[in-house]
C-alpha positions in Angstrom: 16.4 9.2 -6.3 13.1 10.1 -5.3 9.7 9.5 -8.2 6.5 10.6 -7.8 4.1 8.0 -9.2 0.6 9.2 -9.6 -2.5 6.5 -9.5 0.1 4.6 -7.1 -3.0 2.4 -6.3 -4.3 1.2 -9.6 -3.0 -1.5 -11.8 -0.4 -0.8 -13.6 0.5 2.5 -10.9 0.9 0.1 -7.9 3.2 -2.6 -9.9 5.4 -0.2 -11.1 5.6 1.7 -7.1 7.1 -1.6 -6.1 8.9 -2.2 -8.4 10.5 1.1 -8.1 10.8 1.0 -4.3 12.3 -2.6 -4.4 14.9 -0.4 -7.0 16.0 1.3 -3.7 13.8 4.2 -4.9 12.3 6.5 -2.5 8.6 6.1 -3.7 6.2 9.5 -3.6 3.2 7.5 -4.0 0.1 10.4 -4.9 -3.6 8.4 -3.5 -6.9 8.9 -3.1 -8.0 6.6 -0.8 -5.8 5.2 1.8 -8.3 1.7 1.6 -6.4 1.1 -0.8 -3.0 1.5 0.2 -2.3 -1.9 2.0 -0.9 -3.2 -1.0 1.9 -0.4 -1.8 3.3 -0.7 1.7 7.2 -0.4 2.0 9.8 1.1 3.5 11.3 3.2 0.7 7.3 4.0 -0.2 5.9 7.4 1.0 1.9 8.1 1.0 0.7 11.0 0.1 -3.1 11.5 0.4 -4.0 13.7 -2.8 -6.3 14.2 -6.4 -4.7 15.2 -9.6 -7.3 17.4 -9.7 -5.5 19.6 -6.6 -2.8 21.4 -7.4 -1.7 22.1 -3.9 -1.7 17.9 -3.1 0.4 17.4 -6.5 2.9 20.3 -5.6 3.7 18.8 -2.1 4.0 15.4 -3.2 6.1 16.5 -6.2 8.4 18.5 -3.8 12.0 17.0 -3.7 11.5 14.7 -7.0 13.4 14.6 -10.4 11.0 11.8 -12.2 7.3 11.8 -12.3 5.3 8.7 -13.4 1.8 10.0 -14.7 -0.5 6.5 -14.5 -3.5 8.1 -13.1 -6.3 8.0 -15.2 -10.6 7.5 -15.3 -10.3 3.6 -16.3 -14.0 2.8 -15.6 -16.0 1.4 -18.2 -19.1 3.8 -17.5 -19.1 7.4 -16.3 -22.8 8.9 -15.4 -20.9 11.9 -15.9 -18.9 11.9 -19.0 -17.2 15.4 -18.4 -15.5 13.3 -15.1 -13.5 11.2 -17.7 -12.2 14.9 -19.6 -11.5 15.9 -15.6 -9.3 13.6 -14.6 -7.7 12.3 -17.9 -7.2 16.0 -19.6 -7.6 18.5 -17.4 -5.1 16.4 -14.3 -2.6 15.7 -16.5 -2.3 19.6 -17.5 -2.3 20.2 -13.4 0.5 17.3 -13.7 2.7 18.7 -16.1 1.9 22.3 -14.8 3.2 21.4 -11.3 6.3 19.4 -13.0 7.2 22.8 -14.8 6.7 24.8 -11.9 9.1 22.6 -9.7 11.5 22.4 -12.4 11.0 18.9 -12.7 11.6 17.9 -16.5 12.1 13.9 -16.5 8.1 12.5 -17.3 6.7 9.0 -18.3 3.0 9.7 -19.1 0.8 6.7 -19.4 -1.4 6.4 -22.5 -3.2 4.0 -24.3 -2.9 1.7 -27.4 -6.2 2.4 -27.9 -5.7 6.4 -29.5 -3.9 4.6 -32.4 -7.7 3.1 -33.2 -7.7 -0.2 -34.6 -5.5 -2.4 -37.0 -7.0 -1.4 -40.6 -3.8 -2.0 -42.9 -1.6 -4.0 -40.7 -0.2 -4.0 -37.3 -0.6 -0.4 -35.4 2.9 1.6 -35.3 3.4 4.6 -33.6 3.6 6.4 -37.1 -0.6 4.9 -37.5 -2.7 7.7 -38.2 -6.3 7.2 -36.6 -8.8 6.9 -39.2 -11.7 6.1 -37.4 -13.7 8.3 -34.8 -13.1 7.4 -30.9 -15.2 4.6 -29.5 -15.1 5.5 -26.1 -14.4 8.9 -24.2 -11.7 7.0 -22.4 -9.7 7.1 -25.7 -10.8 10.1 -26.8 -9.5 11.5 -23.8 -6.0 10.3 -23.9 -5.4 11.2 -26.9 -6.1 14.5 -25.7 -3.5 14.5 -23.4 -1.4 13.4 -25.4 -1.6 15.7 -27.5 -1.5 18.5 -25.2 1.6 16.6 -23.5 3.4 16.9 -26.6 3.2 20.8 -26.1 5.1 20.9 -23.0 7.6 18.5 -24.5 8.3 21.5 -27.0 8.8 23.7 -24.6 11.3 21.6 -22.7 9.3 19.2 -20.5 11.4 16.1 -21.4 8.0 14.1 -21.3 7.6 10.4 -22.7 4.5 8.7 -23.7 4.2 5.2 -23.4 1.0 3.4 -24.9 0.1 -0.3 -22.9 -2.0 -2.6 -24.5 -4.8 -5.0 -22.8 -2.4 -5.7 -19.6 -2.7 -8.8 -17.4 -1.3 -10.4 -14.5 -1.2 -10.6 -10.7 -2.1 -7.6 -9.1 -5.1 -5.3 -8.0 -8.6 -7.1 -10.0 -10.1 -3.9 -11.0 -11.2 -2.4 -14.4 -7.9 -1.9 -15.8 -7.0 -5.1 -14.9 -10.1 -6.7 -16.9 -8.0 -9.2 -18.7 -7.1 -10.8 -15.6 -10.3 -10.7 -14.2 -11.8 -12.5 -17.3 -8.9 -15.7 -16.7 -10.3 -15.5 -12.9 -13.7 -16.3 -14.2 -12.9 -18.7 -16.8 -11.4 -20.7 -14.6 -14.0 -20.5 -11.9 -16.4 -21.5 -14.9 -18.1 -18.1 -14.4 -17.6 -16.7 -18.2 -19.6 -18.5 -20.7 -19.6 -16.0 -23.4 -17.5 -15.1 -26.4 -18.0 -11.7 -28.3 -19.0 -12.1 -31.5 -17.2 -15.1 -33.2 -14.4 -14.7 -31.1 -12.3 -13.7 -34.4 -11.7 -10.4 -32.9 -7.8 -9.8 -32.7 -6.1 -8.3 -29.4 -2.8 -7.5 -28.1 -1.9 -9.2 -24.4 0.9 -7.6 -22.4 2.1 -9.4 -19.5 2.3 -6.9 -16.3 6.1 -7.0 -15.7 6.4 -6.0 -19.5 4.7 -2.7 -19.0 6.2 -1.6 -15.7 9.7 -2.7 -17.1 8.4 -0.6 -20.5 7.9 2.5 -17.9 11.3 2.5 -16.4 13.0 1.9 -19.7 11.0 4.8 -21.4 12.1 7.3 -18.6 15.8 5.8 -18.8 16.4 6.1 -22.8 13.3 7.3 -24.5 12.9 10.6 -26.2 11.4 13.7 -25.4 7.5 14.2 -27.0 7.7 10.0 -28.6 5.4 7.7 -27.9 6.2 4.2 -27.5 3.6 0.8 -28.0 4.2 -1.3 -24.8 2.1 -4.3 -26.1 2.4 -8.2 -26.2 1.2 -11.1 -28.5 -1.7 -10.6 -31.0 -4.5 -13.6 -30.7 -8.1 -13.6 -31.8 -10.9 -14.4 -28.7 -10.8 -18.0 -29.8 -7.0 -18.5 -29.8 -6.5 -16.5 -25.8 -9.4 -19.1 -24.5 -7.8 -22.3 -25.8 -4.9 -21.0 -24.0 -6.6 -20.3 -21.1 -8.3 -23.5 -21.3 -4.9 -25.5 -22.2 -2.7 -24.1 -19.3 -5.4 -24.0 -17.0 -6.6 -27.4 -17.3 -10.2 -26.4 -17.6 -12.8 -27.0 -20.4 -15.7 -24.3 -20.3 -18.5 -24.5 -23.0 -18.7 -21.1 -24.4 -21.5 -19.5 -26.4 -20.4 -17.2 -28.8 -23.0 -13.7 -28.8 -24.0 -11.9 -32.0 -22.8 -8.3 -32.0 -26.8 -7.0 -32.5 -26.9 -9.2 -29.2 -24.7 -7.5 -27.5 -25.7 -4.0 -28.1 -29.4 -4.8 -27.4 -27.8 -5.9 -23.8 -26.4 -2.6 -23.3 -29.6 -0.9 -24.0 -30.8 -3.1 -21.1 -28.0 -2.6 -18.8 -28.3 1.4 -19.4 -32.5 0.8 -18.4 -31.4 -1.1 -15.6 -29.0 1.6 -14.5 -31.6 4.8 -14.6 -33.8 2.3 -12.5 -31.8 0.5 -9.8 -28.2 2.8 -10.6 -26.2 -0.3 -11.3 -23.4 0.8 -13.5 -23.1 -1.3 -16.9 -20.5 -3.5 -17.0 -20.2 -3.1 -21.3 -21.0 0.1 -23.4 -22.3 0.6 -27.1 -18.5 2.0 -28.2 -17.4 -1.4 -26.4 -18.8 -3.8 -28.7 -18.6 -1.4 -31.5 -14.4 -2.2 -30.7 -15.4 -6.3 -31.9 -16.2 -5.5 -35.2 -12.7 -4.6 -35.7 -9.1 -6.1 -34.9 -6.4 -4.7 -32.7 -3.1 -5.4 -33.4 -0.1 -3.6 -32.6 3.7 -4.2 -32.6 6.2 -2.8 -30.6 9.5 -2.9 -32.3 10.4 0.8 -32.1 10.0 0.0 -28.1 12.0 -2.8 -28.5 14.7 -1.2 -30.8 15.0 2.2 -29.4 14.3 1.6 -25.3 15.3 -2.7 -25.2 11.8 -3.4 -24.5 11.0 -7.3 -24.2 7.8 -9.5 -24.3 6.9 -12.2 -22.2 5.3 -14.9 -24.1 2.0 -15.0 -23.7 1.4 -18.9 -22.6 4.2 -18.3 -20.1 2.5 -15.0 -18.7 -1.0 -16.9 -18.6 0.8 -19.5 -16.6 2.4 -16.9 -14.5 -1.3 -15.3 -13.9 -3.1 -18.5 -12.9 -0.7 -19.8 -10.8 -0.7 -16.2 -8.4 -4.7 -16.7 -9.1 -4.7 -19.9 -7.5 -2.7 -19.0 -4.7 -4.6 -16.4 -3.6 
């Protein structure tokens, strides 16, 4: 059949387009900036040069398919502009699913975020947690947004699915939503030396794979207007750098930074933006996140869609072994 992917050139977006085209899918891959389209070349893979934010680009790149995969999304860390991040992650998912309706295109994975559950308070996150604190960052904020609005069109017969990845790893494209992977990179290199707070912090890891095979199982059995946790293992700071250090083979000294550290750092990094316009690498709802743990489960993937999670020594394994290659 033919699927339009959207953000075909991002992290999780360019996994899932070959993994989709190696299916025997035909592949309408929706990009920005053909730079980046080395990577997503294939035979069953055609480029379309487009913005979420164009209606016209989504409706001829939409033309002809019955599934849409919605990964495109503002993933950057920083915005100068915060009302780009409402743009692109509100406002071009509405332009999404208003193309969809128009084309008569019901069958929808929309890619979310863990994050709009907020953090583990009273246990593991479900998708039945209700958020009780405010939004760290716009990028969650955002999404949840979206999601919301999303849910809308599933009421009126969009048959639109709503899967929520966790901090996702692995080989593929090293940028910002691939952080996790970038952090192993340096590590190993002996380029990271620090450790946020006391490292106690809890995360979730999902391996790659997981999440794209997460997407295609959503859009096979999941149900119209759900939402479903695509996450991994859940290990503090300390615990993922032993394991790092363990499979790896390499011992870094690491010096563990005060929260009131870390925020003072931001202020600096903000300064140094206004001055030289280099964009800060953290944000003050960033290390806010470290004062609390984020744990999630994802049995009702699991259960309902036959979701599975790659361990998370043999995914590090997986991830150093493509870093060291390339």
């Amino acid at each position: 059949m033919k699927v339009l992917i959207t953000g075909s050139t991002g992290f999780i977006g360019s996994q899932l387009t070959l993994k989709l085209a190696n299916l025997g899918h035909t592949v309408h891959a929706l990009y920005r900036s053909a730079s980046k389209t080395a990577f997503i070349r294939h035979q069953n893979i055609l480029l379309f040069k487009g913005d979420i934010l164009d209606k016209d680009s989504l409706r001829k790149a939409m033309t002809g398919c019955s599934q849409i995969y919605h990964t495109a999304a503002f993933t950057e860390v920083w915005a100068k502009d915060e009302s780009l991040i409402t743009k692109l992650n509100v406002d071009g998912t509405l332009n999404v699913l208003d193309i969809a309706a128009e084309l008569g295109i019901s069958d929808i994975v929309f890619t979310s975020s863990a994050g709009v559950f907020g953090p583990s308070l009273n246990g593991c996150v479900t998708e039945k947690t209700v958020r009780q604190l405010d939004y760290f960052v716009e990028y969650e904020r955002t999404k949840a947004i979206a999601e919301d609005r999303a849910k809308g069109y599933a009421k009126r017969g969009l048959n639109i699915r709503i899967v929520n990845p966790t901090r996702t790893y692995g080989p593929g494209l090293l940028s910002t939503g691939n952080s996790v992977t970038i952090l192993i990179d340096s590590y190993i290199r002996g380029n990271w030396r620090l450790n946020p707070g006391n490292g106690e912090s809890i995360g979730n890891y999902v391996f790659i794979d997981d999440v794209v095979n997460g997407h295609i199982l959503a859009m096979e059995k999941g149900n119209a207007g759900e939402n479903y946790l695509l996450g991994g293992e859940n290990v503090s700071y300390n615990e993922m750098f032993k394991l790092i250090s363990e499979v790896s083979g390499k011992r870094r000294l690491l010096i563990k930074i005060p929260l009131p550290l870390m925020l003072g750092m931001v202020k600096f990094l903000i300064l140094l933006n206004k001055v030289v316009g280099i964009k800060p690498f953290i944000t003050h709802g960033l290390v806010k996140k470290f004062n609390y743990n984020w744990q999630i489960s994802s049995l009702k993937a699991e259960r309902e869609l036959g979701y599975s999670i790659t361990p998370l020594e043999e995914g590090i394994r997986r991830t150093i072994n493509w870093i060291n290659k390339t």
